[in-house]
LUMZAKOL-462062 format. One record per residue (C-alpha): x, y, z. Coordinates in steps of 0.02 Angstrom, whole numbers, padded with zeros to 5 digits, always signed. Layout:
! residues N
XYZ;...
***
This chain:
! residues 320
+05973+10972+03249;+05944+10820+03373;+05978+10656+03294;+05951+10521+03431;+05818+10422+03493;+05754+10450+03674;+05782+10318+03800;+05605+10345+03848;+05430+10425+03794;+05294+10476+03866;+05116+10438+03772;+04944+10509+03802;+04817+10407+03764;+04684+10522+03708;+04561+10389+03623;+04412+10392+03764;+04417+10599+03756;+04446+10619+03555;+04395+10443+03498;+04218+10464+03576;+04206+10634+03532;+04167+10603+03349;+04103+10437+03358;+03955+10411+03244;+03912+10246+03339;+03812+10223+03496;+03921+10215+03646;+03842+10199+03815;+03913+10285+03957;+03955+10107+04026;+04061+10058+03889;+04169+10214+03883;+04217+10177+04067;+04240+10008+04039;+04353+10057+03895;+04453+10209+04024;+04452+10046+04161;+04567+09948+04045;+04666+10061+03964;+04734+10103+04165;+04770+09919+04156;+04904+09945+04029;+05012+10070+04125;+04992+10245+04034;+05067+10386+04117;+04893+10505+04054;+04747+10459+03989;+04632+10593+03911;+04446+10537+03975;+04309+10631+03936;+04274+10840+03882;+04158+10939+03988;+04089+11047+03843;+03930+11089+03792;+03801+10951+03759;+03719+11057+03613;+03877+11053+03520;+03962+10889+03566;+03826+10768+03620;+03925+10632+03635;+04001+10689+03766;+03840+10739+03884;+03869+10590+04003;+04059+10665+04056;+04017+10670+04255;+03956+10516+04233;+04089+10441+04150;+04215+10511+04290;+04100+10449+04433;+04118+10289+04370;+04311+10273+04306;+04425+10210+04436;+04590+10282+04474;+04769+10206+04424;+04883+10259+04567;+05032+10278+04429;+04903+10360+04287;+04863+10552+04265;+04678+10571+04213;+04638+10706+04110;+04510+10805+04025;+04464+10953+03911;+04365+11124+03953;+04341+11269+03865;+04292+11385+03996;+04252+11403+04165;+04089+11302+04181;+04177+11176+04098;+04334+11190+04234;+04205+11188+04366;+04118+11039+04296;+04294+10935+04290;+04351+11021+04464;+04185+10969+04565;+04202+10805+04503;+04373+10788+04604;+04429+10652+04495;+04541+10723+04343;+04734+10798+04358;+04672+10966+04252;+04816+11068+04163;+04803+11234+04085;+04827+11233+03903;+04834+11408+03807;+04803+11364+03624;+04786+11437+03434;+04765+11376+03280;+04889+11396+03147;+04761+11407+02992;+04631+11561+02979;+04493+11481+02900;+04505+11303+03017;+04506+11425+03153;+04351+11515+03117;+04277+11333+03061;+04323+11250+03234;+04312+11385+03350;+04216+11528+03266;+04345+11648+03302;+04479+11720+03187;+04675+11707+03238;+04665+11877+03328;+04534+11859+03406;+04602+11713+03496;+04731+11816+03546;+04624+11953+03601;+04531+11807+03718;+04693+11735+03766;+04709+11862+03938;+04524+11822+03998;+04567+11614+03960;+04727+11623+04067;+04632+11739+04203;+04523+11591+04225;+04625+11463+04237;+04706+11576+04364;+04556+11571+04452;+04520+11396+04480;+04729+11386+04514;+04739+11259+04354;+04916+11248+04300;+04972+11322+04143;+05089+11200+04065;+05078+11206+03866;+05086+11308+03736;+04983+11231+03607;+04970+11254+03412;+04854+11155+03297;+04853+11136+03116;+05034+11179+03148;+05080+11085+02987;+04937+11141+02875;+04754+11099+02828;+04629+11067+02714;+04573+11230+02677;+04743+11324+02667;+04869+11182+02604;+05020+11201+02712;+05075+11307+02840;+05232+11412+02848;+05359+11335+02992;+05406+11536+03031;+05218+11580+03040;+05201+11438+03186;+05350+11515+03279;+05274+11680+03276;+05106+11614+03345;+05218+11537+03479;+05305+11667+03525;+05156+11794+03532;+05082+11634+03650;+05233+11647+03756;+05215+11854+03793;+05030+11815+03837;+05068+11701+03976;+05235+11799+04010;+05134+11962+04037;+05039+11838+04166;+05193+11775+04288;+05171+11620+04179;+05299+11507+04096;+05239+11359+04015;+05378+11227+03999;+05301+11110+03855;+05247+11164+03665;+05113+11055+03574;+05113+11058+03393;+04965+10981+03315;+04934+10894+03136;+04785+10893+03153;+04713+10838+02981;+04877+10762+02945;+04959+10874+02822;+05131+10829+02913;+05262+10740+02830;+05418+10672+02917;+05529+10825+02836;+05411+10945+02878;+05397+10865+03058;+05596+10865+03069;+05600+11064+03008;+05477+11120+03107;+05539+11043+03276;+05713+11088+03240;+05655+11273+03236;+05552+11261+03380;+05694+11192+03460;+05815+11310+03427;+05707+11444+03475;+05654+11345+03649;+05775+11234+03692;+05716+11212+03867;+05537+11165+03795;+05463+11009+03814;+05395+10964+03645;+05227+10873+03610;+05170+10799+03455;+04993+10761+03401;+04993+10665+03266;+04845+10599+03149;+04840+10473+03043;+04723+10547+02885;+04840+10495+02746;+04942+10354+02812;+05108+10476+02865;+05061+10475+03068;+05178+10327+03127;+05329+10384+03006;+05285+10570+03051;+05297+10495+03234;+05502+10401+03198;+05543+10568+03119;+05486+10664+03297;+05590+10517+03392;+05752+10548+03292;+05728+10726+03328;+05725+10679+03520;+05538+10715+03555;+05478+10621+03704;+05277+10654+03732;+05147+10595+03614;+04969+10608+03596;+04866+10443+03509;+04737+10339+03524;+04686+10156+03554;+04629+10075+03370;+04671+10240+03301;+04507+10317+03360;+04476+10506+03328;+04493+10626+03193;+04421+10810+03166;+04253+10826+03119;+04306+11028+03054;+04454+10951+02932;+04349+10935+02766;+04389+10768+02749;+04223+10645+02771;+04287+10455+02851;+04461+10507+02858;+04565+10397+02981;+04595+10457+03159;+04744+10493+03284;+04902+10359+03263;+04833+10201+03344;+04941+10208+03511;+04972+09997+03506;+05075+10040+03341;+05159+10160+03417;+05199+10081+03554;+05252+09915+03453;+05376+10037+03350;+05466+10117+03512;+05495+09948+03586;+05550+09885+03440;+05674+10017+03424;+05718+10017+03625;+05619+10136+03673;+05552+10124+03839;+05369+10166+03855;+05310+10087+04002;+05148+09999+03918;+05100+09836+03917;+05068+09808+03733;+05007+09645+03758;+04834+09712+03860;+04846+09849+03749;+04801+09743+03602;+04664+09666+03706;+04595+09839+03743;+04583+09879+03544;+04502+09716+03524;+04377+09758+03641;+04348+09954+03585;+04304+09861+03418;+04170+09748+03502;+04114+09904+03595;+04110+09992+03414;+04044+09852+03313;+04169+09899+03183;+04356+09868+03130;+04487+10012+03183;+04659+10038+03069;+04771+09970+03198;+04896+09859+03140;+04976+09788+03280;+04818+09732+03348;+04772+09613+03189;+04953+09571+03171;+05022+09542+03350;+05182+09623+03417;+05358+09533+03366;+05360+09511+03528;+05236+09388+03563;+05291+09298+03418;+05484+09293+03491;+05423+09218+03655;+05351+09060+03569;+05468+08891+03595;+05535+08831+03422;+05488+08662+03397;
***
């Protein structure tokens, strides 16, 4: 079991893409990429911008080629987005303006599955060949293994660490059986049923099992646990993360109505610099882009940091 904190992390900053995606409020198309604009002001390595999905079912996110006409490009910044098949990898390829990545996912939880994706666990698995034939197609890179609910949800309570390895590994022969070997593994709370012991246990077995994985933890916020779930995944040596500006986001399939979103990424940021971890963000714009996604929204998001201020600001002021 790893016990030391990295020297440096890598977040994605998925607010635009999973923030927007459930928003109940009005935003125009302008506003989300004014929003993209200056988060690529603060330096992250990926930002997550917009999903090319189907209007019918997500219709907040109908204006996505117009959102990545109009973003501009940070030399240093990947800009991603999500598709579920290949219209929607079409979409984001004619656009010419994302970094796509192949991501073969499954959900850990029966019932969520069939909620979220109307399809049971095998059947996923049955689909799984024609998904990675497709991203073969449009030469997308397969990079991740991804499982969510990986902790447990709302319908089924938790979720057996040794059940998540299996899906994994049956993930793993699917792309094997392909030529492919995806070298990072995602495990999602996403209703935040994690806790930081079951966050320690489960990425100790993951990486005993795949020690040459890259592990990626998406973390939400529902009950309060997502910034201590996130220090438990740091002592355990994890070094990507998913979360979003304000804390944006959430799951509108989790069962739980107004339940806080994705870790704000400003408090996570705060906590690895505070603990001398390098993130390459500039926390200080940061808090000025949170500020501004809550004039955008008209409402208050759960970040701390941004009501509070980082210590750092603070230190820099002249005693009298």
């Amino acid at each position: 079991m790893r016990l030391a904190f990295p020297k440096k992390v890598v977040i994605r900053e998925v607010g635009p893409r999973e923030g927007m995606q459930i928003e109940r409020t009005p935003v125009s198309t302008e506003d989300k990429i004014r929003l993209v604009d200056l988060l690529s002001e603060c330096n992250f390595p990926v930002i997550e911008v917009t999903s090319f999905v189907s209007p019918k079912w997500v219709p907040q996110m109908a204006d996505a080629e117009l959102i990545a006409k109009g973003f501009k490009r940070n030399p240093g910044t990947e800009y991603q987005a999500i598709y579920l098949n290949s219209k929607g990898i079409e979409r984001a390829q004619a656009t010419g303006k994302f970094d796509l990545e192949g991501v073969i996912s499954i959900i850990a939880s029966e019932t969520f599955s069939k909620k979220n994706t109307n399809r049971s666990i095998e059947e996923t698995f049955d689909e799984m060949d024609e998904r990675i034939a497709v991203l073969r197609k449009f030469d997308v890179p397969v990079s991740t293994v991804a499982v969510m609910t990986a902790f447990g949800c709302n319908y089924e309570g938790n979720v057996d660490s040794e059940h998540v390895v299996q899906l994994i590994s049956r993930t793993f022969e699917k792309a094997n059986a392909h030529g492919l070997n995806p070298d990072r593994i995602l495990l999602g709370d996403t209703v935040g049923w994690a806790n930081p012991v079951s966050i320690e246990y489960l990425v100790g077995e993951v990486q005993n099992k795949w020690p040459d994985k890259t592990i990626i933890l998406h973390l939400h916020d529902t009950r309060g646990m997502g910034l201590a779930n996130a220090y438990a995944g740091l002592k355990m040596g994890v070094t990507h993360f998913d979360s979003s500006v304000g804390g944006l986001g959430g799951c509108p399939f989790g069962g739980s109505k107004g339940a806080a979103g994705n870790i704000a990424t400003e408090d996570l940021v705060h906590m690895c610099h505070e603990l001398g971890i390098e993130t390459g963000i500039d926390l200080d714009k940061l808090i000025e882009v949170t500020l501004e996604a809550e004039r955008i929204l008209g409402r208050d998001l759960p970040s701390k940091v941004a009501k509070g201020g980082s210590l750092a600001s603070y230190r820099q002021v002249p005693s009298s």
